[in-house]
C-alpha positions in Angstrom: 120.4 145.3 258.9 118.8 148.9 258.4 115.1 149.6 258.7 114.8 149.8 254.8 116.3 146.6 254.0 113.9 145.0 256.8 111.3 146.0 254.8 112.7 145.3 251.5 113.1 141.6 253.1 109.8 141.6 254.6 108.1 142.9 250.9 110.1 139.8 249.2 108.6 137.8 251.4 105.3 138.7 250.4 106.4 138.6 246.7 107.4 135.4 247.4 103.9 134.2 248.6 102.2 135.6 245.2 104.6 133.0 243.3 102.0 130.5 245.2 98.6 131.5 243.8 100.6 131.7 240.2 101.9 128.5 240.0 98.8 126.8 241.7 96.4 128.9 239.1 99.0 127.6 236.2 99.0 123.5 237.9 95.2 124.1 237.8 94.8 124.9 234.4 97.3 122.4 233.1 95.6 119.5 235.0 92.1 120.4 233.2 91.2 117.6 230.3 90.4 120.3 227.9 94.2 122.2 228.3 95.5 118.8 228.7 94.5 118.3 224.9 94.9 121.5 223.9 98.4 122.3 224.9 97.5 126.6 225.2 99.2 128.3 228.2 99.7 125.2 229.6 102.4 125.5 230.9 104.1 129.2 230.6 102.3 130.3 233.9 103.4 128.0 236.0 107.1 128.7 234.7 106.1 132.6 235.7 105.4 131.6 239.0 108.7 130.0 239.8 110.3 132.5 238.3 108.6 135.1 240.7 109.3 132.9 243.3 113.4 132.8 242.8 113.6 136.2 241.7 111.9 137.2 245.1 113.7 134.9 247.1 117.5 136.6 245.3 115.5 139.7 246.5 115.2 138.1 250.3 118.8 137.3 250.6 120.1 141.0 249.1 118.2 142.7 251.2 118.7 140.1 254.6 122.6 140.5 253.7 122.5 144.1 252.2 123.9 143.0 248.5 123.0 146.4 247.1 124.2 145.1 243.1 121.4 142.0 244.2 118.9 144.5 245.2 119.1 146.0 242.1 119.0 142.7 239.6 116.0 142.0 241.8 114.2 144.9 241.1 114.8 144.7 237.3 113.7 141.0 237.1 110.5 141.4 239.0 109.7 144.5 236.9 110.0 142.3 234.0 108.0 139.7 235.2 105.3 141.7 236.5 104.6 143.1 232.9 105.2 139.7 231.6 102.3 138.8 234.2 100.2 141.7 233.1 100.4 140.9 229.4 99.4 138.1 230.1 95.9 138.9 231.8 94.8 141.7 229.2 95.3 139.0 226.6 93.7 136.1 228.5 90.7 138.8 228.9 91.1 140.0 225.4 90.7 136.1 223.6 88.0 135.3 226.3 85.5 138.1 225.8 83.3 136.5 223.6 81.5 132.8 225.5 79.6 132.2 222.4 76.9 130.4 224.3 73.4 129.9 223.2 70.4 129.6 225.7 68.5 126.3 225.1 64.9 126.1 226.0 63.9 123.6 228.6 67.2 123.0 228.9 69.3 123.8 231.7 72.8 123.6 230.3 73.9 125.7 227.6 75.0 125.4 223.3 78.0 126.7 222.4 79.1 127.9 218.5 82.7 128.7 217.1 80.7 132.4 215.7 80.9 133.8 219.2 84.7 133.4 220.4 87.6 135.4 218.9 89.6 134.8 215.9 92.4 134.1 217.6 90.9 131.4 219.8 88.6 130.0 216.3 91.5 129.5 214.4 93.7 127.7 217.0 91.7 124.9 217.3 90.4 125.6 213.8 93.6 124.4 212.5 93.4 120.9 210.7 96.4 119.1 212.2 95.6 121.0 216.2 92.0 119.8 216.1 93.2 115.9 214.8 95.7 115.5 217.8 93.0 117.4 220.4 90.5 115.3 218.5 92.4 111.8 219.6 93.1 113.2 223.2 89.5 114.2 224.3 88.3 110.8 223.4 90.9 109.1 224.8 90.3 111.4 227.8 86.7 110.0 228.6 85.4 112.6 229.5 81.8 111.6 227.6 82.2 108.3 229.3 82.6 109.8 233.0 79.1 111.7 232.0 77.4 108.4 230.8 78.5 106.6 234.3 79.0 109.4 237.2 75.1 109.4 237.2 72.3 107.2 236.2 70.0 109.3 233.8 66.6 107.6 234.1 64.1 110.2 231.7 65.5 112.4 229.4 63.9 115.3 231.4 66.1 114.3 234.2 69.3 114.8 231.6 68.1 117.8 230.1 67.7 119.7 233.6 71.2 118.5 234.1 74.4 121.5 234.2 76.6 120.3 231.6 79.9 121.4 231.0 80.7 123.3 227.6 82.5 120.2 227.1 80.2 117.9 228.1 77.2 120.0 225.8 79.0 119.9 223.1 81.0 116.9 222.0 79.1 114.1 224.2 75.9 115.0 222.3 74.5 116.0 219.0 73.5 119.9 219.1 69.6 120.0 219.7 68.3 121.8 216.5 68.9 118.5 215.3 66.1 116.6 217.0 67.4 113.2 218.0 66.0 111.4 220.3 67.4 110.5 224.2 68.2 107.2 224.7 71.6 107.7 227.1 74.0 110.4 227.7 76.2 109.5 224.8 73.2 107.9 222.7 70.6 109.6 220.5 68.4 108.2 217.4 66.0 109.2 214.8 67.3 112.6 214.1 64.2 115.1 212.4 66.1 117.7 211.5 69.6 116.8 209.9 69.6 119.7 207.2 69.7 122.0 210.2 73.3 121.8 210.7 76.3 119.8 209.6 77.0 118.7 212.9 73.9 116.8 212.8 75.9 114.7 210.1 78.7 114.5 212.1 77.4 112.4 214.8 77.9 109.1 215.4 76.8 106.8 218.2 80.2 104.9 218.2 81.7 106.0 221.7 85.2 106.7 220.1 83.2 109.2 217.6 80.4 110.7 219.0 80.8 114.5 218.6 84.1 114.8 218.5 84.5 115.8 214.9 81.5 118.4 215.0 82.5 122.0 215.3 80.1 122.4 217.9 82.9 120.3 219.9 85.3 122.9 219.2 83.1 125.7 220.3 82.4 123.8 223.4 86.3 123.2 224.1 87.0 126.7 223.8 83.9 127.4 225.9 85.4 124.9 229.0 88.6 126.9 228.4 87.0 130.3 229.1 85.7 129.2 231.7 88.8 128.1 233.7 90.8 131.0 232.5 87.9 133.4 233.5 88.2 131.4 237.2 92.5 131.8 237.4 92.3 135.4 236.4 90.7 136.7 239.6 93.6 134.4 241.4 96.6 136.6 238.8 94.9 139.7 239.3 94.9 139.5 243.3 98.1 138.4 242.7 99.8 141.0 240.4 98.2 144.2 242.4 99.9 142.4 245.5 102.9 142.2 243.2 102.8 146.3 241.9 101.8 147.4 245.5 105.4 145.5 246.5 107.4 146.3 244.1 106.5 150.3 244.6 107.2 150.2 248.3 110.2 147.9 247.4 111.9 150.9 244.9 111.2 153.3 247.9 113.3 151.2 250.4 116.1 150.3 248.0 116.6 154.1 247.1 116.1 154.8 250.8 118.6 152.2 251.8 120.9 154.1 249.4 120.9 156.9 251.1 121.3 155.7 254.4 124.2 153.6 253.2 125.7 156.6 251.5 124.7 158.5 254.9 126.6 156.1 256.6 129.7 156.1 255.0 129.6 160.0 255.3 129.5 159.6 258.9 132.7 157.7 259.0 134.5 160.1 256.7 134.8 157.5 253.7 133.3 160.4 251.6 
């Protein structure tokens, strides 16, 4: 095997180990309880990252048995994917710009409203029949019942210096302009101020309702996805400029293999 295809071998093996961070950002993702009910990218990066994965490893094998006609498929598909990859991040930073979080005083977590995300994100879950089904899911989900048992709030001070998810600030509690009163996590009286929004309406005290059908919910839903896209991107980005800086040395040793194979065949008068 020449010098150029050891590299080209070597590079695909490399390629190969970016596949890794890919799919394990993309099983990540899909085993959230927010994309679990939400069914956005769930699933398409972890499809990318098995696709990078065989792509590199047709890559290995032309290059371990010199398949120059394999070489060049391989090239061509990873191209592909890599802008597939990098479409992918500009819009996953495009869509998540915007947190649409509200400081609360003396409070330690954070409000979230549907006004500071993008259209595109508002009027996914804004959609009647996508918020119903996600609606369904996150209470069956429990995720406002793991917050009421995972740890015993004795005061309401000690809840409200508590680090809530967006999920958890959002649709296991009324927003706070309303001015109900603490009794648990997932129970709050005596509201003072229910003109102040409609959400303040929307609550109910029945476990299987609480905030769910508030649009503060939704805010907070698309606030938890932010979040977790925000944390996979820095795993994608490390792993497509891994990706570009392979596949530029890898064009460099297929044309040089080229040559030394046409060299090669020159020297034994097949030209």
């Amino acid at each position: 095997m020449s010098l150029s295809n050891n590299i080209t071998a070597i590079l695909n093996f490399i390629s190969l180990l970016c596949s890794v961070p890919i799919i394990g950002a993309g099983i990540w993702l899909a085993s959230k309880p927010d994309n679990q009910c939400l069914h956005l990218a769930r699933w398409p990066l972890v499809i990318l990252g098995f696709l990078i994965l065989l792509v590199s490893l047709a890559g290995f094998v032309g290059a371990f048995w010199n398949r120059q006609c394999l070489l060049a498929i391989y090239l061509f598909a990873m191209a592909t994917l890599i802008v597939i990859l990098i479409i992918f991040l500009v819009f996953a930073f495009v869509v998540t710009r915007s947190d649409g979080s509200v400081e609360v005083p003396g409070r330690a977590y954070k409000e979230y409203y549907l006004s500071g995300f993008s259209g595109w994100l508002r009027h996914y879950v804004g959609d009647g029949s996508n918020w119903g089904r996600i609606r369904v899911c996150l209470s069956e989900s429990g995720v406002c019942e793991k917050l009421s048992r995972g740890q015993p709030y004795i005061t309401a001070d000690q809840y409200f210096q508590t680090h809530l998810s967006p999920l958890q600030a959002s649709c296991c509690k009324p927003p706070t302009v309303c001015g109900f009163v603490y009794e648990n996590p997932t129970v709050w009286v005596n509201p003072s101020n229910v003109a102040s929004d409609p959400d303040c309406i929307a609550w109910s005290n029945d476990q299987s309702l609480l905030c769910y059908n508030c649009q503060s919910c939704k805010a907070g839903m698309l606030g938890n996805l932010r979040q977790e896209w925000r944390k996979a991107n820095i795993a994608l980005i490390i792993a497509a400029v891994v990706l570009i800086w392979v596949y530029v040395i890898g064009c460099s040793a297929f044309k040089n293999a080229q040559t030394e194979d046409l060299f090669r065949r020159y020297k034994q008068g097949y030209t």
